[in-house]
C-alpha positions in Angstrom: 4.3 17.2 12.7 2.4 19.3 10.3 3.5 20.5 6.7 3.5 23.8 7.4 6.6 23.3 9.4 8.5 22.1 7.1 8.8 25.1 4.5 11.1 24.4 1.8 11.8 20.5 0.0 15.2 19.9 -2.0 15.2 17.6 -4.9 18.6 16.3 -5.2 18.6 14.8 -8.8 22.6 12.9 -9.2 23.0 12.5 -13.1 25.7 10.4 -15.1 25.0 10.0 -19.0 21.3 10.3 -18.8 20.4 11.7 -22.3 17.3 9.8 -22.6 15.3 10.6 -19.6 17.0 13.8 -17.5 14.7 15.9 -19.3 11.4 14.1 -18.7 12.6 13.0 -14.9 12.6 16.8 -14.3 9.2 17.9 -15.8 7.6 15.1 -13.7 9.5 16.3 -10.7 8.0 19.7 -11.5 4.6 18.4 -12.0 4.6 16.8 -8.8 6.2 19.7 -5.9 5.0 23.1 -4.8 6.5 26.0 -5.2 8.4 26.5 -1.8 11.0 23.6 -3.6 14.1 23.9 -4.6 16.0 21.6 -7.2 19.6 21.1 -7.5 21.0 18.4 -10.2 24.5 17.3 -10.0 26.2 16.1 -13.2 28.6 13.5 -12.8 31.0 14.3 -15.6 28.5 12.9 -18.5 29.8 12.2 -21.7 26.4 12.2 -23.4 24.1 14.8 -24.5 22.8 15.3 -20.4 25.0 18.3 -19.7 23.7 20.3 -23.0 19.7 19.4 -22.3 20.4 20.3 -18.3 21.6 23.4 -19.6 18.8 24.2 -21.3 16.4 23.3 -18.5 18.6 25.4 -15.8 17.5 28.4 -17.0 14.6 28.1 -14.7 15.2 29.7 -11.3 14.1 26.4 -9.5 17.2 24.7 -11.0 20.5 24.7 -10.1 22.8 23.1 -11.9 26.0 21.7 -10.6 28.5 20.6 -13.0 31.4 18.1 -11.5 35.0 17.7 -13.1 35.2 14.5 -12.8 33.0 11.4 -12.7 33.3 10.4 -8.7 29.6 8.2 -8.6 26.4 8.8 -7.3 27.2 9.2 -3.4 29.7 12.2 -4.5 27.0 13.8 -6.3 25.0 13.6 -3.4 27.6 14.9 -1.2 27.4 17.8 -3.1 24.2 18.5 -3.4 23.8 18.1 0.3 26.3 21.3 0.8 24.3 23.2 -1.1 20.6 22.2 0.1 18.2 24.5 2.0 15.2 22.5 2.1 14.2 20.9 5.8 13.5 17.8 3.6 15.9 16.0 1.4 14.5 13.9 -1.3 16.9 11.8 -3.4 15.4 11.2 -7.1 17.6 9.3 -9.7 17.5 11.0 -12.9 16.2 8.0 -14.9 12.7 6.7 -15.1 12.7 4.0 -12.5 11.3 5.7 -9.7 8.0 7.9 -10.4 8.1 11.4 -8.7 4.2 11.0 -8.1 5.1 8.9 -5.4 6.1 11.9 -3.4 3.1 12.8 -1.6 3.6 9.3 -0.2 6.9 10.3 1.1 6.0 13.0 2.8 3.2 11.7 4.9 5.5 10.1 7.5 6.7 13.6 8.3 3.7 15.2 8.6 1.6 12.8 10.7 4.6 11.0 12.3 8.0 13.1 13.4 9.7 10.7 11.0 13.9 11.3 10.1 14.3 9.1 7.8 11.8 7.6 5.1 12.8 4.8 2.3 10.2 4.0 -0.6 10.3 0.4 -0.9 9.8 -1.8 -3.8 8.3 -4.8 -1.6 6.1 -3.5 0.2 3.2 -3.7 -2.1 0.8 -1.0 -2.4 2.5 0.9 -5.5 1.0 1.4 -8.2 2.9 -1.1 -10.3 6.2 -3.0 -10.3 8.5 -4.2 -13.2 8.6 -7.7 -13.1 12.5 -7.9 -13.5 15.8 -9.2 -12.5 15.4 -12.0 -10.2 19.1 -11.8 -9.3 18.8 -8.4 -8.8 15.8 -8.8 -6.4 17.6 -11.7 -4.5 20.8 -9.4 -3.8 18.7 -6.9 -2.6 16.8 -9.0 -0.8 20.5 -10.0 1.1 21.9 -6.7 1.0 19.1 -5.8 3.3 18.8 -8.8 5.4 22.6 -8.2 6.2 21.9 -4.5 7.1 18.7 -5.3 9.5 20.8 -7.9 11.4 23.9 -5.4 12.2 21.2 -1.8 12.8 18.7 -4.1 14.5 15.7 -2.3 11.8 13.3 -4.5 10.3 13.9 -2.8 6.4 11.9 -4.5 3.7 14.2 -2.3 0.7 17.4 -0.8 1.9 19.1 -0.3 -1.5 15.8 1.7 -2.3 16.6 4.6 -4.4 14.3 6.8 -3.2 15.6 8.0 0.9 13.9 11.3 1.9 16.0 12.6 4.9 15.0 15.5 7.8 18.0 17.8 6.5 19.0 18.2 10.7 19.4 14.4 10.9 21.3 13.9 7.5 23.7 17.2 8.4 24.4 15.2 12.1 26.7 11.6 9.7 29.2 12.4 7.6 29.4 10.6 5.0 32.5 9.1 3.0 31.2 6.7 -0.2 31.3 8.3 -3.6 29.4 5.5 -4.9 26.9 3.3 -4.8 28.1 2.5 -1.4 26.3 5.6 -0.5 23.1 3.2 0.4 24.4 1.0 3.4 26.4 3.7 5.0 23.5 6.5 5.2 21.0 3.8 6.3 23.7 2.5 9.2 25.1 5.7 10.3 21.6 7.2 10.8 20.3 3.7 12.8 23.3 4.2 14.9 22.1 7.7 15.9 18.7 6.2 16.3 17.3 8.3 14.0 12.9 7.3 13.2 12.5 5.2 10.3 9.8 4.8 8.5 9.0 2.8 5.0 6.5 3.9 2.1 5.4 1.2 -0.9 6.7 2.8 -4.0 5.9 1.6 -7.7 9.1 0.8 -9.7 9.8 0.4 -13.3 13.6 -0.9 -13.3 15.7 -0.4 -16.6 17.3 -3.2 -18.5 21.3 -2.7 -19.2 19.9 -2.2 -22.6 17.9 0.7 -21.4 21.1 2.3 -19.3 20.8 0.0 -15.9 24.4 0.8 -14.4 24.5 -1.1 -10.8 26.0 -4.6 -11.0 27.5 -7.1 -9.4 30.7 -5.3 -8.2 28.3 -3.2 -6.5 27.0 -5.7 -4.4 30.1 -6.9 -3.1 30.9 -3.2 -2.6 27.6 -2.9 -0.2 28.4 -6.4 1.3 31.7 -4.4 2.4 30.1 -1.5 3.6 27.7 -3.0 5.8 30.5 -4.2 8.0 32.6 -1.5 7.5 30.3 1.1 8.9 28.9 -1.6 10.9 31.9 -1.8 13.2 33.3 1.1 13.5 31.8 4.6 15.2 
């Protein structure tokens, strides 16, 4: 598959009291995509400064800003920003500093040389540039989380709760999805195994926040997943 047939890339950028980095997340987005890309960011009802600085960057024609009325969760922002994507490609990018936009020439490689749906940017792999060392805990439930999803989609995932998925808009427009949370994860990556969509996994370099620094996924959230897997799991 060559790059020139996929035209048009959509950044969608889910936001919730990002004050700190929204602004600097979006100039290195910019930095690092042509100009045939679109960027929408959905704001989850912040009650920082993220709405005012988004704003100010919107102006931009590139930008589209999508403000929400309430605060639903990250999988409701990107149910929005899915209705209103053009791109062939969908990139998901959160909109703090733990995932490096430079990384998505990486991304896109699979598409191009492969005919891939569906690529994750994992954390394990190796190969990135650099990794926080962080979180033990955090790297052990993921570690689970994604064990747990290989054994019911029959994949061999090394970093499911990745937060970098690039999706073929045609294969991401064929699931409909129903989490408005961080649930989001396990039920994209299940309902598009089930349709036997082409995977294909990247090594990504990661700097992962503290809770200091405005980490937000816990341990409810894991339990959540846990659920999710054998929800979508079992049913069509």
């Amino acid at each position: 598959m060559t790059k020139s047939e996929y035209p048009k890339i959509t950044i969608i950028i889910p936001c919730y009291n990002e004050e700190r980095t929204i602004e600097n997340v979006i100039s290195q987005v910019e930095l690092n995509i042509s100009q045939n890309t679109e960027i929408i960011v959905i704001d989850d009802f912040s009650s920082d400064g993220s709405v005012e600085i988004l704003k100010n960057i919107a102006n931009s024609n590139r930008i589209k800003l999508i403000e929400k009325k309430l605060n639903e969760g990250k999988g409701s922002c990107i149910h929005t920003g899915l209705e209103q994507a053009k791109g062939d490609i969908i990139i998901i990018q959160d909109a703090d500093l733990e995932y490096s936009p430079n990384d998505y020439r990486k991304l896109l490689i699979p598409f191009e040389q492969a005919n891939a749906d569906v690529v994750y940017g994992s954390r394990f792999l190796g190969g990135g540039k650099y990794v926080r060392v962080h979180f033990f805990w955090h790297y052990l439930a993921n570690k689970i989380l994604t064990f747990l999803c290989n054994l019911f989609t029959n994949l061999n995932m090394t970093d499911m709760e990745t937060g970098y998925k690039v999706f073929k808009r045609s294969a991401i427009e064929k699931i409909n999805l129903k989490e408005k949370s961080f649930g989001f994860e396990p039920e994209v990556t299940i309902k598009l195994a089930k349709k036997k969509y082409k995977f294909f996994e990247v090594p990504i370099s990661y700097n992962g926040r503290s809770y200091e620094e405005g980490k937000k996924i816990g341990l409810k959230d894991a339990f959540i997943a846990v659920f999710c897997i054998i929800k979508y799991s079992l049913i069509s």
